[in-house]
PDB file of N, H, CA, C and O in Angstrom:
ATOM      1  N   UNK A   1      -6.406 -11.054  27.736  1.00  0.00           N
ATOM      2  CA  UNK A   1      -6.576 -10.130  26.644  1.00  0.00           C
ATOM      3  C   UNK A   1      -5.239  -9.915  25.935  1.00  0.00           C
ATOM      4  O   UNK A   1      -4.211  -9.713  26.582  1.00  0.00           O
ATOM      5  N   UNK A   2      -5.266  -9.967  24.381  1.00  0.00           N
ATOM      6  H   UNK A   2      -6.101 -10.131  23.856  1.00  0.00           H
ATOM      7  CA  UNK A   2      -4.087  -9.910  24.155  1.00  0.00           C
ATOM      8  C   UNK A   2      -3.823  -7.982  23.669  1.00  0.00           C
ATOM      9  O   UNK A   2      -4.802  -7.275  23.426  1.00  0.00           O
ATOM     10  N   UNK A   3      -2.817  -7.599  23.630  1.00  0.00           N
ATOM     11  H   UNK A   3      -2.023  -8.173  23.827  1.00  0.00           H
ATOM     12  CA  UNK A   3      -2.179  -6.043  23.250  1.00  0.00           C
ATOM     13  C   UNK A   3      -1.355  -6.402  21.513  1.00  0.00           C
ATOM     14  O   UNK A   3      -0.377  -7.150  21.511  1.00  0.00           O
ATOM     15  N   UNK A   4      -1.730  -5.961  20.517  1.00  0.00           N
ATOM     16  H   UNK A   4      -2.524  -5.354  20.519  1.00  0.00           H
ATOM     17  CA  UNK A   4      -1.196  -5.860  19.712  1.00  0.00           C
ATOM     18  C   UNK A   4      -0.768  -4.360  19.520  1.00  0.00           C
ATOM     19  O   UNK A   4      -1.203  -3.450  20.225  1.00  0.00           O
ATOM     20  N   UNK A   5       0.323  -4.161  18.274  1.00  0.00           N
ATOM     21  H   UNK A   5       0.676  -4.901  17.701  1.00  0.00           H
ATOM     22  CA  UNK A   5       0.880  -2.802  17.810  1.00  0.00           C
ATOM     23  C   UNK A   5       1.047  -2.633  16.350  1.00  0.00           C
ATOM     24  O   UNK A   5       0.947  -3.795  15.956  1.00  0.00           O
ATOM     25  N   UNK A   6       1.184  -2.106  15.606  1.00  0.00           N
ATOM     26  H   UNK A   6       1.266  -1.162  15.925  1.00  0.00           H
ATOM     27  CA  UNK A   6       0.927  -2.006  14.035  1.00  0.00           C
ATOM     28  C   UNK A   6       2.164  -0.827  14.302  1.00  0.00           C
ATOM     29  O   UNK A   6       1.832   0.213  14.871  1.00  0.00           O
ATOM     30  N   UNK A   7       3.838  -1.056  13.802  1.00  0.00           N
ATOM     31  H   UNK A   7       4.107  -1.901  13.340  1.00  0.00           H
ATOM     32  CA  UNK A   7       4.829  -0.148  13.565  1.00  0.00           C
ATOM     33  C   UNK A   7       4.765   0.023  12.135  1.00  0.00           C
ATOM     34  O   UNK A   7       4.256  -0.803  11.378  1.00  0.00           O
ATOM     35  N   UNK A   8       5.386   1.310  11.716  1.00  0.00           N
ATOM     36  H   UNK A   8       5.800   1.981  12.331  1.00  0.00           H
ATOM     37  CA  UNK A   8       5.724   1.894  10.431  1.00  0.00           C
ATOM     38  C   UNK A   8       6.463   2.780  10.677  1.00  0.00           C
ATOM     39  O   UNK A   8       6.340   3.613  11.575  1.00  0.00           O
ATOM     40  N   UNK A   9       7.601   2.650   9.622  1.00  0.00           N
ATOM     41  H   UNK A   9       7.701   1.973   8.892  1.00  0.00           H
ATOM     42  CA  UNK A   9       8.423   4.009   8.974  1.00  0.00           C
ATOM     43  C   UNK A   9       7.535   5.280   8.530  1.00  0.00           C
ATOM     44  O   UNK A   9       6.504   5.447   7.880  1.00  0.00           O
ATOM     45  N   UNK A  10       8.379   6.018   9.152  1.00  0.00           N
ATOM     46  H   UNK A  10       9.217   5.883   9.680  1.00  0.00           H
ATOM     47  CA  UNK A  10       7.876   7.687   8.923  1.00  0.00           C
ATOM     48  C   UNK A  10       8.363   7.969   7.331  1.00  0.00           C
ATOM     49  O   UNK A  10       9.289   7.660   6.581  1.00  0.00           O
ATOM     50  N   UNK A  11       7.338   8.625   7.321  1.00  0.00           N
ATOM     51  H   UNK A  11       6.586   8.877   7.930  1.00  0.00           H
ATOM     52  CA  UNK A  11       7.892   8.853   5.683  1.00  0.00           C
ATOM     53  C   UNK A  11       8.593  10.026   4.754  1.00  0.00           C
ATOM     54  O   UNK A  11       8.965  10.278   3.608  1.00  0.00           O
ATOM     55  N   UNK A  12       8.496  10.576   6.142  1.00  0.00           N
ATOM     56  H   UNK A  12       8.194  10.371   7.073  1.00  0.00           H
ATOM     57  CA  UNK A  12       9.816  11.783   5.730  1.00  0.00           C
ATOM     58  C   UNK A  12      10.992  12.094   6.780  1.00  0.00           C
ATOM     59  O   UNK A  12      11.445  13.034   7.434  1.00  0.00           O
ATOM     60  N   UNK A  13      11.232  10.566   6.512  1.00  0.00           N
ATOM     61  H   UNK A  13      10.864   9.803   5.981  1.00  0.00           H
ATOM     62  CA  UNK A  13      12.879  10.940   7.199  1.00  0.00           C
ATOM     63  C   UNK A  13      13.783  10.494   6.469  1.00  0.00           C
ATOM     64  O   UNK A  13      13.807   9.520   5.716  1.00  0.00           O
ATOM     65  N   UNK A  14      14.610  11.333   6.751  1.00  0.00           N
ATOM     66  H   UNK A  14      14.590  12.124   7.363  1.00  0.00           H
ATOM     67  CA  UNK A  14      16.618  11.147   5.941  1.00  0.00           C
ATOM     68  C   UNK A  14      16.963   9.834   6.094  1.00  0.00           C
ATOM     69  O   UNK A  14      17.733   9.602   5.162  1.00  0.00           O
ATOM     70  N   UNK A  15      16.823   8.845   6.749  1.00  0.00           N
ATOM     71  H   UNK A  15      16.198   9.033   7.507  1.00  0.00           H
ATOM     72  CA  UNK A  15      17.137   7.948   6.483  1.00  0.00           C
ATOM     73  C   UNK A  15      16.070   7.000   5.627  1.00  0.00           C
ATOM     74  O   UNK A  15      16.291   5.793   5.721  1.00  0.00           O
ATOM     75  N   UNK A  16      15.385   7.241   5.127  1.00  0.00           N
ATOM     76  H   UNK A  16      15.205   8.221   5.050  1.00  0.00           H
ATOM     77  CA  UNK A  16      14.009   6.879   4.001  1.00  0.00           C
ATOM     78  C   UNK A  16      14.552   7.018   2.704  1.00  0.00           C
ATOM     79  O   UNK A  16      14.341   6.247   1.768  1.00  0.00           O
ATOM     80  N   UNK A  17      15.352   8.164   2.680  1.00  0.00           N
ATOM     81  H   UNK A  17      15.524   8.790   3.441  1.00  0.00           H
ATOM     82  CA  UNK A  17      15.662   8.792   1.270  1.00  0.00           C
ATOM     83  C   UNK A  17      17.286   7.963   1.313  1.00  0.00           C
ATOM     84  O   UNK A  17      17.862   8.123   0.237  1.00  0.00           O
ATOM     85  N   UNK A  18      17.999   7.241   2.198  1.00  0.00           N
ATOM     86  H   UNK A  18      17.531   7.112   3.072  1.00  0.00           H
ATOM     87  CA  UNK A  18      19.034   6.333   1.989  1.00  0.00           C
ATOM     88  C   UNK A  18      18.812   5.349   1.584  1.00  0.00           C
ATOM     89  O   UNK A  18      19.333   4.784   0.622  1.00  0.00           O
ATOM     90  N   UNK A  19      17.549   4.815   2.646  1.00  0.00           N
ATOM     91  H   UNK A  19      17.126   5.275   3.427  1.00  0.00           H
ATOM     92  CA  UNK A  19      17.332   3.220   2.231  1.00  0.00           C
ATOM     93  C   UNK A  19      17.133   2.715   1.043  1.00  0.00           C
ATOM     94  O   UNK A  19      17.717   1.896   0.335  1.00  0.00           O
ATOM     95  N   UNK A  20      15.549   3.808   0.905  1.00  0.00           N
ATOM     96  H   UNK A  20      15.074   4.474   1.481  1.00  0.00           H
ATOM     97  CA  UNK A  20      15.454   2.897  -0.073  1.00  0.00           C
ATOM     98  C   UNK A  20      15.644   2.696  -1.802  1.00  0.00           C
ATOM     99  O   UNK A  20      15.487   1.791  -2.622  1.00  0.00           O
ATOM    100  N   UNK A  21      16.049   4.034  -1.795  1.00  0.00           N
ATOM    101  H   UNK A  21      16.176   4.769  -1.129  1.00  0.00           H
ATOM    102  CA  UNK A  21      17.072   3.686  -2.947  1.00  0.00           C
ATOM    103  C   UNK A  21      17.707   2.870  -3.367  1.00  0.00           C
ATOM    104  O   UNK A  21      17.675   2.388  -4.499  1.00  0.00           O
ATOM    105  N   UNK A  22      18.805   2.445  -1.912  1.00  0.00           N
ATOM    106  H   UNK A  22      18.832   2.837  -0.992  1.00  0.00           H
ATOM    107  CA  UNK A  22      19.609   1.493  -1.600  1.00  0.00           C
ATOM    108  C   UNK A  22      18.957   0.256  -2.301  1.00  0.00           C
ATOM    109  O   UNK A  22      19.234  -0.093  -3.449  1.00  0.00           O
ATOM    110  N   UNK A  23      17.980  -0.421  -1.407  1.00  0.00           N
ATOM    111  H   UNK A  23      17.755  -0.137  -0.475  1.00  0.00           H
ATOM    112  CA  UNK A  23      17.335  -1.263  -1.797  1.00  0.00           C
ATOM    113  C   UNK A  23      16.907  -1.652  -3.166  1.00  0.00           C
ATOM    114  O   UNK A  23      17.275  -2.675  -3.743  1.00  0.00           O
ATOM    115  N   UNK A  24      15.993  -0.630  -3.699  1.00  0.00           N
ATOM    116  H   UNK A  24      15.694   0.201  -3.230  1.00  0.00           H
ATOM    117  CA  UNK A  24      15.738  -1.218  -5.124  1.00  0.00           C
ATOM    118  C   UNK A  24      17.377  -1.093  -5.983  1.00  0.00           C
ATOM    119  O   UNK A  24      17.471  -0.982  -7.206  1.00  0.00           O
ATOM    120  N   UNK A  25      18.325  -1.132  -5.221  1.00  0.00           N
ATOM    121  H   UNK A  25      18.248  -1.222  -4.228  1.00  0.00           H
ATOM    122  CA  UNK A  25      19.603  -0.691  -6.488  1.00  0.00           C
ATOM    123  C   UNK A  25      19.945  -2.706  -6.298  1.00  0.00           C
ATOM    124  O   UNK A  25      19.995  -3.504  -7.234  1.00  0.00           O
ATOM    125  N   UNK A  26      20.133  -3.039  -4.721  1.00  0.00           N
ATOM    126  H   UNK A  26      20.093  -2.391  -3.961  1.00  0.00           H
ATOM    127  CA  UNK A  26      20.162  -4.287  -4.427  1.00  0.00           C
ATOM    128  C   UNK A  26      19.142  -5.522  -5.135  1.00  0.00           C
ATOM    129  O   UNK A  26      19.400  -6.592  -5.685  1.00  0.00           O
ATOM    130  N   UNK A  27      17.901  -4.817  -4.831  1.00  0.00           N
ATOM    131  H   UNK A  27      17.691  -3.947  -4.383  1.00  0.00           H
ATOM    132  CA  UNK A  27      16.841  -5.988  -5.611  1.00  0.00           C
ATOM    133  C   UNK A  27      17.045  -6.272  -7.236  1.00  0.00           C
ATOM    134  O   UNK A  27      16.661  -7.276  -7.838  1.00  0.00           O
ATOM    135  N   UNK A  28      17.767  -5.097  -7.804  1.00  0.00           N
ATOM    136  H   UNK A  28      18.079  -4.282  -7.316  1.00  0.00           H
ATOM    137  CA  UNK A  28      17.556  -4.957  -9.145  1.00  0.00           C
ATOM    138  C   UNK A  28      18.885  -5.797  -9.536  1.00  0.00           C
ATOM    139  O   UNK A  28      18.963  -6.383 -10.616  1.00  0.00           O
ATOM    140  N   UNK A  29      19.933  -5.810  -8.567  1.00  0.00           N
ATOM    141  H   UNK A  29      19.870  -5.334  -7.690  1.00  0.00           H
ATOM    142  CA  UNK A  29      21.147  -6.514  -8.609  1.00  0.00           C
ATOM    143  C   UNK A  29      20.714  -7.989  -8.409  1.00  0.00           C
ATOM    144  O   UNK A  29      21.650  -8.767  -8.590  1.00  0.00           O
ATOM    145  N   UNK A  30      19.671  -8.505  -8.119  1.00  0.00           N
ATOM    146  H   UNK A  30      18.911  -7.873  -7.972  1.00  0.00           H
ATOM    147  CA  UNK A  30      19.099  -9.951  -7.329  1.00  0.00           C
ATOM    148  C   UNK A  30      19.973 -10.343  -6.028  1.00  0.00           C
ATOM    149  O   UNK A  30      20.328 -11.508  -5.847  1.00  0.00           O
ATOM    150  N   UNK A  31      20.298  -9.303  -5.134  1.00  0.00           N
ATOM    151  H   UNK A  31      20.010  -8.357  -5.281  1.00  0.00           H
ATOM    152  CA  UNK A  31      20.391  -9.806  -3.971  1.00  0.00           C
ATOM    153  C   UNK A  31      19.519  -9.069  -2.505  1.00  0.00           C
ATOM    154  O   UNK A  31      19.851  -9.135  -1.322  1.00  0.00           O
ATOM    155  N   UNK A  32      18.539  -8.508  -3.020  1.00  0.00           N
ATOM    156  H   UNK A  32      18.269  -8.455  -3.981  1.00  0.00           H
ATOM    157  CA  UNK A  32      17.201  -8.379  -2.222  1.00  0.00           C
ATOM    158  C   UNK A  32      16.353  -8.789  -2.550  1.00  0.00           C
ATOM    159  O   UNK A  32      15.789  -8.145  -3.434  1.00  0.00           O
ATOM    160  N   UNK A  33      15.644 -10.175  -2.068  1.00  0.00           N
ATOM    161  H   UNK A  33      16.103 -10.698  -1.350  1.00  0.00           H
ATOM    162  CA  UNK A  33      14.930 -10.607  -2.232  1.00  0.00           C
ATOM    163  C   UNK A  33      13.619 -10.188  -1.839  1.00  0.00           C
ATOM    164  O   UNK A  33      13.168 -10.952  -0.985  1.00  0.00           O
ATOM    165  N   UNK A  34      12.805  -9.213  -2.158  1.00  0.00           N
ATOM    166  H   UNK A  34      13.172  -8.592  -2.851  1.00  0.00           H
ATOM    167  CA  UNK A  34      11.271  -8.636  -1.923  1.00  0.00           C
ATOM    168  C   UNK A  34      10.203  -9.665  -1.797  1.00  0.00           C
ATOM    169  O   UNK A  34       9.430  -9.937  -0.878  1.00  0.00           O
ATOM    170  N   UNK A  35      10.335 -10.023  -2.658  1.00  0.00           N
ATOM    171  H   UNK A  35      10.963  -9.802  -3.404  1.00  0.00           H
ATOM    172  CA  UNK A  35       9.423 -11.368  -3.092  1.00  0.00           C
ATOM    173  C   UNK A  35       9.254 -12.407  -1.962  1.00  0.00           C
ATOM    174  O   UNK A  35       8.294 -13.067  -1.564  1.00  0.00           O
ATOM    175  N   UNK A  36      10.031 -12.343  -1.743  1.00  0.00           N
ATOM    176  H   UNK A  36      10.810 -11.807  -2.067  1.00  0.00           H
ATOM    177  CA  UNK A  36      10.043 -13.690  -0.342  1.00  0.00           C
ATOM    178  C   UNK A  36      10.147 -12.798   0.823  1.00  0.00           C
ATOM    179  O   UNK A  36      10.398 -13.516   1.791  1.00  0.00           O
ATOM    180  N   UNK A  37      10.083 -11.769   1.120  1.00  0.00           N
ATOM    181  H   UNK A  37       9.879 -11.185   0.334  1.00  0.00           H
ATOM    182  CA  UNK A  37      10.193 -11.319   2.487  1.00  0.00           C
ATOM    183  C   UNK A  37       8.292 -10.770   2.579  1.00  0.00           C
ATOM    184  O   UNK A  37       7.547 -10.909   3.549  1.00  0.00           O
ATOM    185  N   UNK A  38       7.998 -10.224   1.380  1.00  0.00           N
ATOM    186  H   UNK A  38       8.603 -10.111   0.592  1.00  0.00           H
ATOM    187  CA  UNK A  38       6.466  -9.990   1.762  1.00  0.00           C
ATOM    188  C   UNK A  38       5.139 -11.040   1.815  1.00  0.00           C
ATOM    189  O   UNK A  38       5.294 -12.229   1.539  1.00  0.00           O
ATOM    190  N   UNK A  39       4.160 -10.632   2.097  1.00  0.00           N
ATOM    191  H   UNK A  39       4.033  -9.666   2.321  1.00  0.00           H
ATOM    192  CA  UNK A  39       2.802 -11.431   1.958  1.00  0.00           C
ATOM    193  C   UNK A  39       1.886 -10.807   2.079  1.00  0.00           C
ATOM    194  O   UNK A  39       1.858 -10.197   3.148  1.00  0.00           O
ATOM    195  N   UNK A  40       0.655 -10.589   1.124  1.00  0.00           N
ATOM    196  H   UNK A  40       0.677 -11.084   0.256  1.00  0.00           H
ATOM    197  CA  UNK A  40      -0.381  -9.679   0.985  1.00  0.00           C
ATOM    198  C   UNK A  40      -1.252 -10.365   1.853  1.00  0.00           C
ATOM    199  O   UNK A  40      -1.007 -11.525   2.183  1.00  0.00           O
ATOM    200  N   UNK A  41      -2.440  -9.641   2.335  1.00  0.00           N
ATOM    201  H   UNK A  41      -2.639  -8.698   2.068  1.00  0.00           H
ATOM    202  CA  UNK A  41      -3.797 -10.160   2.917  1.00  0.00           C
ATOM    203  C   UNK A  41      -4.432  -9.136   2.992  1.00  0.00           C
ATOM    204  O   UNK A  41      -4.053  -7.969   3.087  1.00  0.00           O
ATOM    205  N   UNK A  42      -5.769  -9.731   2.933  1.00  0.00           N
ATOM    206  H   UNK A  42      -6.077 -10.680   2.856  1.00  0.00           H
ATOM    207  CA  UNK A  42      -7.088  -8.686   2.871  1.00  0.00           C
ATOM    208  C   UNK A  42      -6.935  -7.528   4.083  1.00  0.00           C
ATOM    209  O   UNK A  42      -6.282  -7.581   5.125  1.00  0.00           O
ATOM    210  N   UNK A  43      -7.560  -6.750   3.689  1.00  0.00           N
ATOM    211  H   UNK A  43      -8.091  -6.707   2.842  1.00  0.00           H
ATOM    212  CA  UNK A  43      -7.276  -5.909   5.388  1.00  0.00           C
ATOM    213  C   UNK A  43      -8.391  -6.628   6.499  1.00  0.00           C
ATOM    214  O   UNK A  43      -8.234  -6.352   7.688  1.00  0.00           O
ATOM    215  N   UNK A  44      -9.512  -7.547   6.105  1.00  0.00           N
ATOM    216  H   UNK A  44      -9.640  -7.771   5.139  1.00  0.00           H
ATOM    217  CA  UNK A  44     -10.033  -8.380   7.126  1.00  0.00           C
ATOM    218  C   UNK A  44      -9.110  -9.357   7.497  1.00  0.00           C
ATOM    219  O   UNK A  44      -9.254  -9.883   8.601  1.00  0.00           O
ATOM    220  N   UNK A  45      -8.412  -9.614   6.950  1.00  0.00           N
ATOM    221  H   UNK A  45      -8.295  -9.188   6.053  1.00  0.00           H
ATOM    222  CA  UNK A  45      -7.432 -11.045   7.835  1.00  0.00           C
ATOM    223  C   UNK A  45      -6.073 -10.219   8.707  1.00  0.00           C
ATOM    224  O   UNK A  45      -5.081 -10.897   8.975  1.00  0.00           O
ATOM    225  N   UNK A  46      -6.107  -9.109   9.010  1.00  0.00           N
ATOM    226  H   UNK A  46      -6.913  -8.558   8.792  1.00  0.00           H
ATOM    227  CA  UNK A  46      -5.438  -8.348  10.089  1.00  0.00           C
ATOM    228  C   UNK A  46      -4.898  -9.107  11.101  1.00  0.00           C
ATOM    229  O   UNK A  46      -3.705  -9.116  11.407  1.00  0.00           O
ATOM    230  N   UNK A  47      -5.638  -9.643  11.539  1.00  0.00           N
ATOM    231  H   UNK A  47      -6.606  -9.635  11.291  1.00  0.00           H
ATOM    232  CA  UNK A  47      -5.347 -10.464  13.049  1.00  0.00           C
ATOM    233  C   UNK A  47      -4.449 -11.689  12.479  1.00  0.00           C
ATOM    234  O   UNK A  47      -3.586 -12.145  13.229  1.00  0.00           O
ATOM    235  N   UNK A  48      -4.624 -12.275  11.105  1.00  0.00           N
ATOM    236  H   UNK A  48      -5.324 -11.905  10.495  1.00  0.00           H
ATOM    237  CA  UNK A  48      -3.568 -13.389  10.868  1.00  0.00           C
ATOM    238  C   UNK A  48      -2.520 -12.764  10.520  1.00  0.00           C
ATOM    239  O   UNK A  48      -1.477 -13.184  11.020  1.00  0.00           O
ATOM    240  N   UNK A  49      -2.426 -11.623   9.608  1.00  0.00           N
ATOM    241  H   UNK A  49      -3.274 -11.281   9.202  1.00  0.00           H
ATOM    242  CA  UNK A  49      -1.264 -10.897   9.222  1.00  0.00           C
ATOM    243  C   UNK A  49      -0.352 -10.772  10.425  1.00  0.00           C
ATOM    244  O   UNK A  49       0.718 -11.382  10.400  1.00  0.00           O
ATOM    245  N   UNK A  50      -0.600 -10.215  11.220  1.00  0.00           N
ATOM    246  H   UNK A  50      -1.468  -9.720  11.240  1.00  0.00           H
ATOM    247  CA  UNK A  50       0.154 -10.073  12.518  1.00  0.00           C
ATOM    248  C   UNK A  50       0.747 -11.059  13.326  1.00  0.00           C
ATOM    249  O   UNK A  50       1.876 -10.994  13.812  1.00  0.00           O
ATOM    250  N   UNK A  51      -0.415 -12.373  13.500  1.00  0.00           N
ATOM    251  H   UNK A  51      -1.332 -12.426  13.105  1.00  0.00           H
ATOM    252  CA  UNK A  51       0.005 -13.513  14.021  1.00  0.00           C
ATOM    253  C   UNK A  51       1.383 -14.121  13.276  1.00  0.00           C
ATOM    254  O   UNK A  51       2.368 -14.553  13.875  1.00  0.00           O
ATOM    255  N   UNK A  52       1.174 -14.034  11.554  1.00  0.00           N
ATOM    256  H   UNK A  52       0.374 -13.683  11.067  1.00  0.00           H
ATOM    257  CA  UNK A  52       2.198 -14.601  10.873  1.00  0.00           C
ATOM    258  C   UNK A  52       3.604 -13.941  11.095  1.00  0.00           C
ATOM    259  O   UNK A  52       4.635 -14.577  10.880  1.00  0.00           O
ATOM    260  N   UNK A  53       3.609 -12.410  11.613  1.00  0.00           N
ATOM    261  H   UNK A  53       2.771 -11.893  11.787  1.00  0.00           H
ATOM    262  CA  UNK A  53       4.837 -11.643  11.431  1.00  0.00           C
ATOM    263  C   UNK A  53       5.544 -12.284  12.839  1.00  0.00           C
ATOM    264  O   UNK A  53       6.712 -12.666  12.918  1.00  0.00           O
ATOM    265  N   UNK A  54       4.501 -12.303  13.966  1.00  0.00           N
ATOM    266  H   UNK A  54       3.553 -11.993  13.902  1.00  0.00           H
ATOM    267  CA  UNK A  54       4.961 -12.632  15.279  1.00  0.00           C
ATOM    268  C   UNK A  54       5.882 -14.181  14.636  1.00  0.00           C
ATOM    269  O   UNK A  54       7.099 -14.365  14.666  1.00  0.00           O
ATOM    270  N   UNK A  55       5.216 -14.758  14.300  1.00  0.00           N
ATOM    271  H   UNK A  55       4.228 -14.608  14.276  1.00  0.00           H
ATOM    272  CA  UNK A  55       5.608 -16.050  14.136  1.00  0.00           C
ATOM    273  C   UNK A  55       6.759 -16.194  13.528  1.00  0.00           C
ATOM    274  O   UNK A  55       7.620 -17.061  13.682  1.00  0.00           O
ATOM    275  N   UNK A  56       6.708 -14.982  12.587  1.00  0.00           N
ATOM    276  H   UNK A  56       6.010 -14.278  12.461  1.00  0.00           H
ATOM    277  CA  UNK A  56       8.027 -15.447  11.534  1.00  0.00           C
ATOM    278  C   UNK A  56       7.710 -16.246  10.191  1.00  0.00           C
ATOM    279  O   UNK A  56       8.524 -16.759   9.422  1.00  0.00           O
ATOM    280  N   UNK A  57       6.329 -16.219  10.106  1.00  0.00           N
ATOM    281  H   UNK A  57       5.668 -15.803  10.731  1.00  0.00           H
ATOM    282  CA  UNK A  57       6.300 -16.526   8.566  1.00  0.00           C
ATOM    283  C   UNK A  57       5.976 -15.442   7.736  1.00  0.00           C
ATOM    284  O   UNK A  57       5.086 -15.717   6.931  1.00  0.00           O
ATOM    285  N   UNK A  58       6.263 -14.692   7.695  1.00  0.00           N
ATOM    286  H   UNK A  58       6.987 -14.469   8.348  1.00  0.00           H
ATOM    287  CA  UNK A  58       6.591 -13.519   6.833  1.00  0.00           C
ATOM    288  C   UNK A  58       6.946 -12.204   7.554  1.00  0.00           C
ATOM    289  O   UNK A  58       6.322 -11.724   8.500  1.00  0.00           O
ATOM    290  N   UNK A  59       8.072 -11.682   6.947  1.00  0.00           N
ATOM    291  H   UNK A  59       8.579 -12.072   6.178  1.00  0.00           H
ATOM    292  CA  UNK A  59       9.005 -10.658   7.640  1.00  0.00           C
ATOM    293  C   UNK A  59       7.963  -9.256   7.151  1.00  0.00           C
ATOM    294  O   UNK A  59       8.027  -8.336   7.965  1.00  0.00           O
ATOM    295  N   UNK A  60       7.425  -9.107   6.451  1.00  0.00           N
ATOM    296  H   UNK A  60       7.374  -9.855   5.789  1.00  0.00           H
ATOM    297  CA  UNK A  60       6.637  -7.531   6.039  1.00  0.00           C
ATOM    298  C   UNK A  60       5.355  -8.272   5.731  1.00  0.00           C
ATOM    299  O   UNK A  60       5.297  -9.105   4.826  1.00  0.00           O
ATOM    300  N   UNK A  61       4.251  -7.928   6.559  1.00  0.00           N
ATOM    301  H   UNK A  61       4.299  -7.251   7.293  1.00  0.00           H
ATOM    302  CA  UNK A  61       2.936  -8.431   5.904  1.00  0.00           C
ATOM    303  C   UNK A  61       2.268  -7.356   5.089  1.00  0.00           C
ATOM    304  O   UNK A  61       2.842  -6.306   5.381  1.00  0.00           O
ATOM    305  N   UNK A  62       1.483  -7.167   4.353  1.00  0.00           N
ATOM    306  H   UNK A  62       1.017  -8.019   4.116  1.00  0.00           H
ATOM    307  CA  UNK A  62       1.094  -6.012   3.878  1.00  0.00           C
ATOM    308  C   UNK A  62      -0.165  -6.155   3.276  1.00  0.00           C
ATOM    309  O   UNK A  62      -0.448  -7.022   2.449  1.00  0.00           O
ATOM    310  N   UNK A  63      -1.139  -5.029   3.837  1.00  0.00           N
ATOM    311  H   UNK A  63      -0.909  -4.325   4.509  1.00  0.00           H
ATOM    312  CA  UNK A  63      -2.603  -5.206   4.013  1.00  0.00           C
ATOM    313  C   UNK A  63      -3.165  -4.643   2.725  1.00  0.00           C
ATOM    314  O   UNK A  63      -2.398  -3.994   2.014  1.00  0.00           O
ATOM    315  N   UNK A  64      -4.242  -4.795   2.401  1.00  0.00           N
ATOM    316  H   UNK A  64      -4.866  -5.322   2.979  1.00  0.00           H
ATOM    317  CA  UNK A  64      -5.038  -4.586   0.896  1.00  0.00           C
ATOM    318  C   UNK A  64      -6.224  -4.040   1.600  1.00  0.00           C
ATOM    319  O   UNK A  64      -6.707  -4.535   2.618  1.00  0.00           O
ATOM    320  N   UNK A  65      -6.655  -2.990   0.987  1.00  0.00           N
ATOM    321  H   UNK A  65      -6.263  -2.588   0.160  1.00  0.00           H
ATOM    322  CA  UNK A  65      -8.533  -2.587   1.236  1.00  0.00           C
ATOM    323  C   UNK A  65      -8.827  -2.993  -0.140  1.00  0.00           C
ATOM    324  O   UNK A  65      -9.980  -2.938  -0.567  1.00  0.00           O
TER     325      UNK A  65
END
């Protein structure tokens, strides 16, 4: 049987209100690349989303209803 886990950032913490500011100041500079670190999928393909993150083909998967 396999054990999976689904992590996320809390969304009201002090370090939330550093990052990601940070970030879009970087992406907007073109040296955060967003684009290539995400990958959308249906929220039925769950089980591949996850498989792909384990794997390493995409660093943020991110689910759609």
């Amino acid at each position: 049987m396999r054990t999976r886990a689904a992590i996320a950032v809390a969304a009201r913490t002090p370090f939330r209100q550093l990052l990601i500011p940070a970030l879009i100041d970087l992406w907007r500079q073109g040296r955060f690349p967003l684009d290539r670190l995400i990958r959308r999928y249906p929220f039925t393909s769950i089980d591949r989303a996850l498989d792909d993150a384990a794997r390493g083909v995409t660093v943020k998967p991110v689910l759609a209803y």
